[in-house]
C-alpha positions in Angstrom: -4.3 -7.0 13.0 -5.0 -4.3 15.7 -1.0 -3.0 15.0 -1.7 -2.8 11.4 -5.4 -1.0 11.7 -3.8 1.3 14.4 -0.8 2.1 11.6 -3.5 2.7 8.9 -5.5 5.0 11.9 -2.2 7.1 12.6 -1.6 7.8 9.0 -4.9 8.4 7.9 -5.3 6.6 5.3 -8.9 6.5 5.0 -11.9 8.9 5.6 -15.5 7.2 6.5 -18.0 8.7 4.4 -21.3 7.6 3.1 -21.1 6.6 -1.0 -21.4 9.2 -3.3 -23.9 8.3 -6.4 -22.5 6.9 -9.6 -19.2 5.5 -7.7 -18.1 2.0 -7.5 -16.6 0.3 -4.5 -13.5 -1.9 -4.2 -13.0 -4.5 -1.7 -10.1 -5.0 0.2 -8.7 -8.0 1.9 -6.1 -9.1 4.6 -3.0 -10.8 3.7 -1.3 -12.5 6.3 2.5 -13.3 5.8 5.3 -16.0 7.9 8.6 -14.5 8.3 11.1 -16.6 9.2 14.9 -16.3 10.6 17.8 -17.2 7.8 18.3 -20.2 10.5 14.6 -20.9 9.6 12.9 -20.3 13.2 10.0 -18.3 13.1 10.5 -14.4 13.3 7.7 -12.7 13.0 3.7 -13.2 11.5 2.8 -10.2 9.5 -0.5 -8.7 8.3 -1.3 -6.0 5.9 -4.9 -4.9 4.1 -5.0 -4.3 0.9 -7.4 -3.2 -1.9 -8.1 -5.7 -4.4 -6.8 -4.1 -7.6 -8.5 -6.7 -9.7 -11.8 -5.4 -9.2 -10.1 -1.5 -10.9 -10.6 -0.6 -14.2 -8.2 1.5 -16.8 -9.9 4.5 -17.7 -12.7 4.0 -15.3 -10.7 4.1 -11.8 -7.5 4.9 -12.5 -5.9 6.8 -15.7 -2.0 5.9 -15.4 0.2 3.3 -13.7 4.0 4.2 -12.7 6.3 1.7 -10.8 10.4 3.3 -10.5 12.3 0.7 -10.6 16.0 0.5 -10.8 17.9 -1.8 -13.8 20.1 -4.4 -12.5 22.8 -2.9 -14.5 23.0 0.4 -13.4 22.7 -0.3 -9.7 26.0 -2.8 -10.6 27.3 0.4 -12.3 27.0 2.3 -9.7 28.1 0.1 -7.0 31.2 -0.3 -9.2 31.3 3.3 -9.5 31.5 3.9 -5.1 33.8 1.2 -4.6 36.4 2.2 -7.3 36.1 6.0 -6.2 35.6 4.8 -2.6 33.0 6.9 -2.1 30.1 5.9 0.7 26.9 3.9 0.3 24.4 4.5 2.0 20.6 2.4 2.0 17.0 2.9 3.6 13.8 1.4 3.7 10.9 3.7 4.2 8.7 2.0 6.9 4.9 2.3 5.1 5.5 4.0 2.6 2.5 3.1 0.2 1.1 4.8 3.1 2.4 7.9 2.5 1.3 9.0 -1.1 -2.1 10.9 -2.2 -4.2 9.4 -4.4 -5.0 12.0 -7.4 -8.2 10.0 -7.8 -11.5 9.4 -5.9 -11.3 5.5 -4.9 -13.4 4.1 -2.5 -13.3 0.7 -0.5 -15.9 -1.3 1.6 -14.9 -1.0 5.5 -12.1 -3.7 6.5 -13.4 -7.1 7.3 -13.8 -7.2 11.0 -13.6 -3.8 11.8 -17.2 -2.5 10.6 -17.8 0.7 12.6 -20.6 0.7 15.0 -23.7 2.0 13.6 -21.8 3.0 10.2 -21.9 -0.4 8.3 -23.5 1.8 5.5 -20.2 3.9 5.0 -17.2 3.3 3.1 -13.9 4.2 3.2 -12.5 7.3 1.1 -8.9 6.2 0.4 -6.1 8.3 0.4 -3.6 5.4 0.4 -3.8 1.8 0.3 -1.4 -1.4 -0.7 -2.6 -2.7 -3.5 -4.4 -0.2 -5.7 -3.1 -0.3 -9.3 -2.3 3.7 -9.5 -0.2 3.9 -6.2 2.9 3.0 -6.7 2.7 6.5 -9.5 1.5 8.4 -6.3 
């Protein structure tokens, strides 16, 4: 957990601020994840907070939703496409990268669970990226 919190500190994803009137709050929660080998000996264990989206309203929180996402088909197309043509492919993962957009909205979460800070139990978090929200994936 201290890995993932120093992640979230480095790419400032949140700002501590006390609650401004007429806002809501929205929790947020750790998931923890077991990543195994293909041989099935254990690789890794993974943790990541996230908001829990459940508690966001359409209209209320967030306006519009947006996920990209790439047919089947046309990725088969275009594969076909590269290796008749022999042209190169090429792939990346973006390490974080829901850590990376801005929010167009004001959303703000309670503190993460074990990481209260001192004397500031009263503030929340002012996100400007989080897993889990239901607008990021649009940002």
């Amino acid at each position: 957990m201290l890995e993932e919190m120093t992640t979230l500190e480095q790419s400032e994803t949140w700002e501590l601020i006390t609650l401004p009137p007429r806002n809501k709050v929205v929790g947020c929660k750790w998931v923890y994840t077991v990543k195994f080998n293909p041989g099935g000996s254990l690789a890794r264990l993974k943790v990541i907070l996230v908001a829990k989206r459940y508690s966001q309203a359409c209209g209320q929180d967030y306006v519009d939703t947006f996920s990209p996402i790439a047919k089947m088909t046309s990725l088969r197309i275009l594969v076909s496409l590269a290796a008749t043509y022999h042209w190169p492919l090429h792939q990346l993962d973006i390490k974080n990268i829901f850590l990376n957009g801005i929010l167009d909205e004001e959303v703000y979460m309670k503190q993460p669970p074990g990481f209260i800070a001192q004397g500031d139990s009263t503030k929340v978090c002012r996100l400007k990226s989080l897993y889990g929200l239901k607008q990021f994936p649009r940002a």
